[in-house]
C-alpha positions in Angstrom: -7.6 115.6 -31.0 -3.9 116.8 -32.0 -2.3 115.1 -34.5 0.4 113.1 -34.2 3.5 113.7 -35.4 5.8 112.4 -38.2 8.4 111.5 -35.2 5.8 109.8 -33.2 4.5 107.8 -35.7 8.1 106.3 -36.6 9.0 105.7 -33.0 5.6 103.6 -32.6 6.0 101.3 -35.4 9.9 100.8 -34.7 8.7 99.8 -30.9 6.1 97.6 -32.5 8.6 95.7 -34.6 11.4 95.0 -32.1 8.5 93.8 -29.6 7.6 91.0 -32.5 11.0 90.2 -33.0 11.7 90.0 -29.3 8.7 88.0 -29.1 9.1 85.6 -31.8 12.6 84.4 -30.7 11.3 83.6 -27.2 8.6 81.5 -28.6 11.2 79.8 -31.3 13.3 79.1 -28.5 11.0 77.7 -26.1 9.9 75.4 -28.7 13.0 74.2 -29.6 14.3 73.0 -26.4 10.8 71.7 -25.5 11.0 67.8 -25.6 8.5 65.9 -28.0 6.0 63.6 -26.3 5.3 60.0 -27.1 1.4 59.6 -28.5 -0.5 57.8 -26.1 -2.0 54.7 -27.3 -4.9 53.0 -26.1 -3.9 49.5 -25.6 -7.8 48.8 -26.0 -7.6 50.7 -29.3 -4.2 48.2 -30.1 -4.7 44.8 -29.0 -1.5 44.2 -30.8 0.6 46.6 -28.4 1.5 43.3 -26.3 1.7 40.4 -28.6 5.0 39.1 -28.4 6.7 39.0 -31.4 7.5 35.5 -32.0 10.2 36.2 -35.0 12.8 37.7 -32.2 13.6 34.0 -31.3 15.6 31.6 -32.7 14.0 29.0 -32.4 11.1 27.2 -31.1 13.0 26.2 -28.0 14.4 30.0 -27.3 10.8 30.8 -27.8 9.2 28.1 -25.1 12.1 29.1 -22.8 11.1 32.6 -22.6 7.8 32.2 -22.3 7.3 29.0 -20.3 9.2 27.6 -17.4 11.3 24.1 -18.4 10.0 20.8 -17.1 12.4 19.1 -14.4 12.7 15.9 -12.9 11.3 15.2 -9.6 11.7 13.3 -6.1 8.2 11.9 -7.1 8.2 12.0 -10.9 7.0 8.8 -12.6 9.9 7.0 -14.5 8.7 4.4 -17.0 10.5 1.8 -19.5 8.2 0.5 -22.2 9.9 -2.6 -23.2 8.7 -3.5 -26.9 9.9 -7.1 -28.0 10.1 -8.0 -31.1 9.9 -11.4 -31.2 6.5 -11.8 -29.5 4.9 -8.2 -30.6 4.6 -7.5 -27.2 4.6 -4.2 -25.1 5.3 -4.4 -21.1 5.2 -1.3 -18.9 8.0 -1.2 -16.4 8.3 1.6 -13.6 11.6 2.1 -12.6 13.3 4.2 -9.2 14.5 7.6 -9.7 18.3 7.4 -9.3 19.1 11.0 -6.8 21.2 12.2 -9.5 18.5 12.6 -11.9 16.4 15.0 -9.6 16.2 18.8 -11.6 17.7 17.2 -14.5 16.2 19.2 -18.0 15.1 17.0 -21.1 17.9 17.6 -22.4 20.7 17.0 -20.4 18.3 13.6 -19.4 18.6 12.6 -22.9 22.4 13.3 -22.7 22.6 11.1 -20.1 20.3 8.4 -21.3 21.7 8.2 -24.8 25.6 8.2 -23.0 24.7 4.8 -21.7 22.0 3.3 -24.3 22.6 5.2 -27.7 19.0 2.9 -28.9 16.8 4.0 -26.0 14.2 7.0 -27.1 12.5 9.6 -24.5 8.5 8.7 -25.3 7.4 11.6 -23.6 8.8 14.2 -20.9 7.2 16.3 -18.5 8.0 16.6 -14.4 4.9 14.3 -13.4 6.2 11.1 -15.9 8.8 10.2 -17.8 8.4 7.6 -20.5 11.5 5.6 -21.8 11.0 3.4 -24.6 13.3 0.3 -25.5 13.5 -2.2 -28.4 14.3 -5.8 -27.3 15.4 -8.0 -30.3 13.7 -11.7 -28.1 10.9 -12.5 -26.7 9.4 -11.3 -23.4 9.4 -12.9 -20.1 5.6 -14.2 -20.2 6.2 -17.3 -22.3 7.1 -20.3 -21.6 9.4 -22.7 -24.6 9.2 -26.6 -25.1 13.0 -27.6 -25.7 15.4 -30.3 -25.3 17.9 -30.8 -22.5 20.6 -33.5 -22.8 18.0 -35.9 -25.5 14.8 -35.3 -22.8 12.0 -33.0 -23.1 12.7 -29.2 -21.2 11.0 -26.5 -20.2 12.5 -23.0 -20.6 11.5 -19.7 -19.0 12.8 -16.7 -21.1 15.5 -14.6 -18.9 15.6 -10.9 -18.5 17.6 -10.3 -22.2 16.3 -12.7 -23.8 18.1 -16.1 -22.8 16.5 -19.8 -22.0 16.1 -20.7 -18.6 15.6 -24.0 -17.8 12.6 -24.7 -15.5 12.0 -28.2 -15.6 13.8 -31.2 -17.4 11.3 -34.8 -18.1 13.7 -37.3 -17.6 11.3 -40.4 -18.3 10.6 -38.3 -21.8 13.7 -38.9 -24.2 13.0 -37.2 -27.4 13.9 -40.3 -29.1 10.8 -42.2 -28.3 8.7 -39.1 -30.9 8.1 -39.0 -34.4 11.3 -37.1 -36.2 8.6 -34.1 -37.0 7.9 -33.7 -33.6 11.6 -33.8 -32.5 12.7 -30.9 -34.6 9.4 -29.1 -33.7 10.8 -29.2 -29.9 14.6 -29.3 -30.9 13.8 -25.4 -32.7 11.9 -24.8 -29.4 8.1 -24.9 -29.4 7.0 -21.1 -27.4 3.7 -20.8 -25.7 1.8 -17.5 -24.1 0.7 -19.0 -21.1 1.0 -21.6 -18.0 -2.2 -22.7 -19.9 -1.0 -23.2 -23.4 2.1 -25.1 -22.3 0.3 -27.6 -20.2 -1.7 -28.8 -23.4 1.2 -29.3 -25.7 3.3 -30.7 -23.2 0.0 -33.7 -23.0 1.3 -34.5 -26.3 4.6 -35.5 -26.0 4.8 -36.3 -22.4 2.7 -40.0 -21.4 
């Protein structure tokens, strides 16, 4: 086997070095321009991956506005006024007609237009099947009946709509006069009754 020579040798490991160099600064190259990737996640793995993260709202309505779809009024939703009176302690369910104009009004702009015409009134509850309203009357309701006095005889009243004394019946042969003065400021104040019932036995009292 000949030897190699001194020349050889030199010209072998100067080859061998400029291919690593050459080499090397492809690879670096490549690498740099080479994008890196996004680690895959297993959303299994993660169960948090797709919670939404409630502190990127406001408020809680931004939060039930992006998530869930607003309630609207109607052509069949349920409007309701619950009348509470104070004079009596009595609650009566009213259900009222949708006006047009209220149809794919919000909760909020109903409110605005509720509270533009009756400041007092208060929005029970809300949702696109019912509506409840609820009002405070300062008299009594319309299911009682008052003993009063009409022009010195003994009256019947009816209570009105807001609150005001109807007269139903006046007792012409019953002059207040004729009953004891405890009675006649009993019926002069105005005697109220709950029923048809009620009013026909205190009315046997004063009335021969």
């Amino acid at each position: 086997m000949k030897k190699m020579s001194l020349a050889s040798i030199i010209s072998l490991i100067i080859g061998v070095t400029v291919v690593g160099i050459i080499s090397g600064y492809y690879i670096g190259f490549r690498n740099a321009n080479q994008k890196p990737q996004p680690p895959i996640v297993n959303v299994k793995d993660n169960p948090d991956s797709e919670r939404i993260d409630e502190s990127n709202f406001d408020d809680e309505d931004d939060f039930e506005a992006g998530l869930i779809k607003e309630a609207t009024i109607g052509p069949n939703t349920i409007l309701e006024y619950l009348n509470y009176y104070s004079e009596c302690d009595h609650q009566i369910v009213e259900e009222i007609e949708l006006d047009k104009h209220m149809i794919n009004m919000t909760k909020k702009i109903f409110e605005e237009y509720i509270k533009g015409m009756h400041p007092k009134w208060e929005i029970e509850s809300f949702s696109h099947e019912k509506i409840v309203i609820k009002i405070d009357r300062n008299h009594l309701c319309q299911n009682h009946f008052i003993i009063g006095e009409k022009d010195g005889k003994i009256a019947v009243y009816i209570v009105g709509k807001n609150g005001e004394w109807i007269i139903e019946k006046i007792f012409s042969d019953s002059p207040l006069s004729l009953l004891k003065q405890v009675d006649q400021e009993k019926i002069e104040n105005g005697i109220i009754t709950n029923s048809k019932e009620e009013l026909d036995s205190i009315l046997e009292n004063y009335i021969s």
